[in-house]
N, C-alpha and C positions, 0 to 999 in steps of 0.2 A: 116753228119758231119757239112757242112754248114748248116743246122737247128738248131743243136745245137751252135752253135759258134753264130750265131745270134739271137736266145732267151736269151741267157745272153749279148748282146751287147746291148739289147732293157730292163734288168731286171735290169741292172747296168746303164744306163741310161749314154751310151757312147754320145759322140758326132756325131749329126745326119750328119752332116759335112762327118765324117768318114765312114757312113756305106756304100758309094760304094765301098771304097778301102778295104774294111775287107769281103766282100760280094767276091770280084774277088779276095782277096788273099785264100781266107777259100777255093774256087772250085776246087786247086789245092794241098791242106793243107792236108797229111794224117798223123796221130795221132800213128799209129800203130806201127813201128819202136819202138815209142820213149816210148809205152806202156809196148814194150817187157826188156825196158831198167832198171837195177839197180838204176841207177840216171839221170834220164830223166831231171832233172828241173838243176844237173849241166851241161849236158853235151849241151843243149837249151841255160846256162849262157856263155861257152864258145865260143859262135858261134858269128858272127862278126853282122849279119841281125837278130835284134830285133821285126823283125814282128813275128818268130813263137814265139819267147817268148808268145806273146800279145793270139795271136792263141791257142796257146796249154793251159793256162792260162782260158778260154774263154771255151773251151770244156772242163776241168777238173769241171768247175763248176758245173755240173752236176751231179757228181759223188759223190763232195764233199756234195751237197746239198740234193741228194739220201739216203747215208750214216747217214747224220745226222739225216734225218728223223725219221732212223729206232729208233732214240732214242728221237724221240719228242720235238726235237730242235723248236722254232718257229722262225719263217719264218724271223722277224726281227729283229734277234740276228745274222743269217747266211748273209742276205742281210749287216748288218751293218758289221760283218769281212769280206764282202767279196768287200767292199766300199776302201779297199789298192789297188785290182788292177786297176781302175779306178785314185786313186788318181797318182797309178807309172805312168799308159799311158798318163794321162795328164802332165805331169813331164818331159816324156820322148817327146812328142808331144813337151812342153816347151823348153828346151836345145838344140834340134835339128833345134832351130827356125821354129817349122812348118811345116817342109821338113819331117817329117818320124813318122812312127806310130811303136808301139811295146812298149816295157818295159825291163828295167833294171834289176829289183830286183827279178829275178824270182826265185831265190833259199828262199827267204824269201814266195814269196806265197806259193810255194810248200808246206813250213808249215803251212798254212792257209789251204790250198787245199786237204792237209792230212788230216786235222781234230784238228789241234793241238792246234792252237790260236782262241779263239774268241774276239770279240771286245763286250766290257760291262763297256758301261758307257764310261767314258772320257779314260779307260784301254785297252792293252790289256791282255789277260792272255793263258799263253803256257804251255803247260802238258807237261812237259819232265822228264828225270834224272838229277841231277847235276852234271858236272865235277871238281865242286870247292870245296871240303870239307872243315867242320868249324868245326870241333873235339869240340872243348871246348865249343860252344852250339848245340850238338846235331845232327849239319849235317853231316852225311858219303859221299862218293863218293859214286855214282850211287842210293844213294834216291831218293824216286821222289819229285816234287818239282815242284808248279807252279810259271812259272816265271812272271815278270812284263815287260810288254814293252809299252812305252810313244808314241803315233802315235803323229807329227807335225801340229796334226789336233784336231778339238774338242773343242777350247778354253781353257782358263788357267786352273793350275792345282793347283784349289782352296781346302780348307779344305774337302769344299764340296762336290765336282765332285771326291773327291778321295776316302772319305767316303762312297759315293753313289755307288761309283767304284767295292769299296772291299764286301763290303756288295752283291751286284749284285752277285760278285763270289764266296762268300760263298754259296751262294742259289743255283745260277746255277751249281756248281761240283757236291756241293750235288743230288741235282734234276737227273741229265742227263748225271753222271761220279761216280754214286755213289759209284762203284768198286773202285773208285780211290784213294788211301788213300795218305795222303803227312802232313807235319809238317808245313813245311816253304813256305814262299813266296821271292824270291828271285829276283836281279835285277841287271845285268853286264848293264853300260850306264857312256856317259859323265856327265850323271846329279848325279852321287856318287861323282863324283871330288872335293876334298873338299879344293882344289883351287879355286874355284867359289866363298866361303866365304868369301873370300878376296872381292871379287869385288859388292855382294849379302845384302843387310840389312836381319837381322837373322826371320825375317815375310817374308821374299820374299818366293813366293809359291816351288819354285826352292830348296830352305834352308829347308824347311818344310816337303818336300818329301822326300830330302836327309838324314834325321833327323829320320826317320821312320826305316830306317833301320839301320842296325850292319852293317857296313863296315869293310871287311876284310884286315886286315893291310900285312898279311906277306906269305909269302909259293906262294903255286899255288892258285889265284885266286886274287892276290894283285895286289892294284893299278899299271895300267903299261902306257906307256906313249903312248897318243890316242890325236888326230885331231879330233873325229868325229862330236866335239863341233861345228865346221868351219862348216861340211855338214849341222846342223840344224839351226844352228844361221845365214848362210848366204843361197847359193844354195845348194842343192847337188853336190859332186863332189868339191866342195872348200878343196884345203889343203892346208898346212902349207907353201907351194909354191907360194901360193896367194897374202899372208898376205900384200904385201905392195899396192898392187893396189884393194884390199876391202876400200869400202865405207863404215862404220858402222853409222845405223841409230838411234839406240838403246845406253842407256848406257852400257847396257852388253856388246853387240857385239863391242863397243869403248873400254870399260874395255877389255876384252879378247884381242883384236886384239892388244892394248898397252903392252898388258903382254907380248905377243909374241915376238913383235919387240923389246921389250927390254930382250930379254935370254929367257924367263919364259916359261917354258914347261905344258901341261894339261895334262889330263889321263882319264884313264877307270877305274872304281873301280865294284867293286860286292859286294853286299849285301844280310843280310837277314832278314828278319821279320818275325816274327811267327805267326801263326792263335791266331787271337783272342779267 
């Protein structure tokens, strides 16, 4: 157990700072319980000590890395999705000032860890069904549908990196999910908010992504009113409660954070785009 939790602390290229305390927590660390569990990676989220989060996370690697093999994934498609949980624990190292190792997010790697998202390109992209039907182009409930999600990492999200993005994923589903059949490329995020245009010049990379897709106006899957603009544009964990003691560096995050204090609500919206 501690072998493996430490071959992936050394393959993710954790901070060496940390390997004595992840070395004497992993000796005492059994995996087994939480193997036999339905929902291992919620029921790890609701626990108050974020080190087994880190832990269990750490020996899932493994598995997820195993699996993928069996379908000739290379090596630096898995290591790049699997470069979230590294970015949560340093996150969570961050916020805790220092004092604590573990991770937050762990109901999101869990999808990484299953095999779901890979990271391709400046994207990522997730095998699921959709909950959001769009009748009138073509989407039903429960089609499958690769979704989109924007990592806060990677650099902007240029004509080019998005280009480079999509194209990557045509290849790769093809290639190594060929069973997979899907129409659409979909995307639930603050970045369909199309209150951002107010604040956005219509070339801002932000306006250009949003622009890509069919935003669903009505029913289930319509815009609804979301904060999680605040978690990316400032810390994580910033909400709406914040608002008057944020410092905005940026025009956006002055823009946004003006909107607020003056009534102005943001939102989550869902999209979809088609394969080309």
């Amino acid at each position: 157990m501690k072998q493996l939790i430490m071959k992936w602390f050394d393959l993710l290229n954790l901070p060496e700072e940390w390997k004595e305390e992840i070395e004497r927590a992993s000796e005492s660390f059994d995996p087994t319980p939480l193997d036999g569990m339905k929902e291992p990676y919620q029921y790890l989220n609701e626990g108050e000590d974020k080190m087994p989060c880190l832990l269990y996370s750490l020996y899932k690697c493994e598995d997820f890395y195993n699996t993928a093999k069996k379908r000739d994934i290379p090596d630096d498609i898995l290591l790049a999705s699997l470069t979230e949980l590294k970015r949560y624990a340093l996150e969570y190292n961050k916020i805790t000032n220092g004092e604590k190792l573990g991770l937050k997010q762990i109901n999101w790697l869990g999808k990484i860890l299953r095999g779901n998202i890979y990271r391709l390109g400046r994207l990522e992209f997730e095998i699921r069904t959709t909950l959001h039907p769009f009748e009138e182009h073509g989407l039903n409930e429960g089609d499958n549908v690769i979704a989109v999600h924007i990592p806060d990492n990677g650099g902007p999200l240029t004509d080019e990196a998005r280009s480079e993005a999509y194209a990557l994923s045509e290849k790769f589903f093809a290639k190594y999910f060929p069973e997979y059949e899907y129409k659409f490329y979909t995307c639930h995020s603050w970045l369909l908010d199309e209150t951002l245009k107010n604040f956005l010049k219509p070339t801002s990379n932000i306006v250009k992504f949003m622009d890509e897709f069919i935003i669903k106006k009505s029913s289930v899957g319509k815009p609804h009113e979301s904060y999680d603009a605040l978690t990316y544009l400032f810390i994580r964990g910033t909400t709406v409660d914040d608002v008057k003691s944020l410092k905005p560096e940026t025009s956006l995050q002055k823009a946004v954070v003006d909107h607020i204090k003056n009534g102005g609500k943001l939102y989550s919206a869902f999209g979809i785009k088609a394969r080309p």
